[in-house]
N, C-alpha and C positions, 0 to 999 in steps of 0.2 A: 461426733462420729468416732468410734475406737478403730487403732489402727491394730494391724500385727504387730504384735513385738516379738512372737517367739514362737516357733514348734512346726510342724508341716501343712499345709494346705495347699489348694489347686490341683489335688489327686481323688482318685475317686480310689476306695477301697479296692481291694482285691484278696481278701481272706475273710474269712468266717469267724466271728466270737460266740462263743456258748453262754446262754446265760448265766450269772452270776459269777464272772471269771473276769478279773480286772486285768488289764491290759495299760501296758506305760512305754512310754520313751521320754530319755533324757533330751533336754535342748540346754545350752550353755547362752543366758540371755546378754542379749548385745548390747542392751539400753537400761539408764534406770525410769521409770515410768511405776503404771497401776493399770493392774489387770483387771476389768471389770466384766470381763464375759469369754465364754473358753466356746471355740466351734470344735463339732465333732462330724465327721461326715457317717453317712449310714445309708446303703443301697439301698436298705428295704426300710419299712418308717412303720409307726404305729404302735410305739412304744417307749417306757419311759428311759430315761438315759439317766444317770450320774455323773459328773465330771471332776475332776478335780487337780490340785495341785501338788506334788509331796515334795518334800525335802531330797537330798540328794543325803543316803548315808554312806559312802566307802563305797559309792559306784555303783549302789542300788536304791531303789525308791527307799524312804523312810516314812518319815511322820506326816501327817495330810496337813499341809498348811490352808488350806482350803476346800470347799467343793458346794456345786450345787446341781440341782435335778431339774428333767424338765421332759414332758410329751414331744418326741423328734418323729417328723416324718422322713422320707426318704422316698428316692434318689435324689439326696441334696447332704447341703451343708447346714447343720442345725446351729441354733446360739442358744448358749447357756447359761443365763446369767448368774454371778456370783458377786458376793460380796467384794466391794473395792480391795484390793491388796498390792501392798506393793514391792516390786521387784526390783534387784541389783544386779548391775552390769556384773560381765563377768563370775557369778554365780549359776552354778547347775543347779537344775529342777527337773522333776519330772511330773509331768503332763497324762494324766490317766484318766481310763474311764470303765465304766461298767455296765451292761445293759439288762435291764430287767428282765428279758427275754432273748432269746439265742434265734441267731441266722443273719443277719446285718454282715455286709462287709466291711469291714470298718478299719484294716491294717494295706499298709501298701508295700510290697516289697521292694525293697531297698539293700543294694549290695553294700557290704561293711555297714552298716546300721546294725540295730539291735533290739530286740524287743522282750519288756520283762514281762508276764504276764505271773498269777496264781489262781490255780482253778480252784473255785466253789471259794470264793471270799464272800461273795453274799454282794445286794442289795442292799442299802447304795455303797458308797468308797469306803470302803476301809481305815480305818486309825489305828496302828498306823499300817501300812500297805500287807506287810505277810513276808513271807519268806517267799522269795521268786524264781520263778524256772529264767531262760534264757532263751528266747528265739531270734536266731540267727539271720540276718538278710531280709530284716522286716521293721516296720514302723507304725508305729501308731497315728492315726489322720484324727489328729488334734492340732490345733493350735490356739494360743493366748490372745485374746488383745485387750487393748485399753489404749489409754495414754503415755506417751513417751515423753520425760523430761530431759534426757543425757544421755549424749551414745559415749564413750568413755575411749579409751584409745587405738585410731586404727592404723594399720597399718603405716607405719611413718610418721605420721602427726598427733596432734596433742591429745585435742579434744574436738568434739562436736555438739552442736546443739541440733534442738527440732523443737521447733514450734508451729502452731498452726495459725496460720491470717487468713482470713475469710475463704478456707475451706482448704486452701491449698497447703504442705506441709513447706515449709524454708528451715535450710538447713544454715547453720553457721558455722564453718571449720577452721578452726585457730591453730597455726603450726605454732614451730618454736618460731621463726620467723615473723610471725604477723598471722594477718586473716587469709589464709589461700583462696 
């Protein structure tokens, strides 16, 4: 079962995308892990979706390090699976998507967030994303999951692990001290 490892979810959209106009937010990912399927949520369904991963260039999407397509219904949370990839703590990414067809709501507003979007980039994700506008006080309802091997350092201590035992996730956190 893939867990989150990065991006928004548990919100229901509340803005409108037009078709063929890709839509991003950056997340700075916590864990190193493998992304195997990206959810997108989508008010209204019955169309295809794009999804995908890009690079971080100087604070704006760059290069697609991933993406894949797939028929989303809605009002729900759709999964979209892609090829395994894998991700580094501490590393920006951003999290985009596309829709073959316009009307879905599919951004959630969010104060100090951001949202890059570029209209008319076309069907499916872009390579690499485009030169992007900037919308203010919004985010995109995507998020990554897969598998988490490494949460890297939080707050005060060293390291952390995450593994899964029969179903449940255990965490292991090592200070400088010992195992907290």
């Amino acid at each position: 079962m893939a867990i989150k490892l990065f991006g928004l979810d548990g919100v229901t959209g509340d803005g409108g995308v037009d078709a063929g106009n890709i839509v991003g937010s950056s997340f700075i990912c916590p864990v190193h892990g493998t992304v195997t399927e990206l959810h997108v949520y989508l008010s209204t369904g019955g169309q295809n979706v794009s999804a995908g991963i890009y690079a971080d260039n100087a604070g704006v999407p760059g290069a697609l390090i991933v993406s894949g397509s797939a028929f989303c219904g809605g009002p729900a949370w759709n999964t979209i699976p892609i090829t395994s990839t894998p991700v580094i703590v501490g590393t920006t990414y951003w999290l985009a998507f596309v829709l073959e067809t316009a009307g879905s709501n599919s951004v959630y507003a969010n104060a100090g967030k951001s949202l890059s979007y570029r209209v008319a980039s076309g069907y499916p994700c872009p390579d690499p994303f485009g030169t992007a506008s900037i919308l203010p006080d919004y985010e995109a309802c995507i998020a990554a999951y897969g598998t988490a091997s490494y949460i890297g350092k939080i707050a005060g201590m060293e390291y952390a692990t995450v593994k899964k035992a029969g179903g449940i996730l255990v965490a292991s956190i090592k200070s400088i001290g010992g195992v907290a």
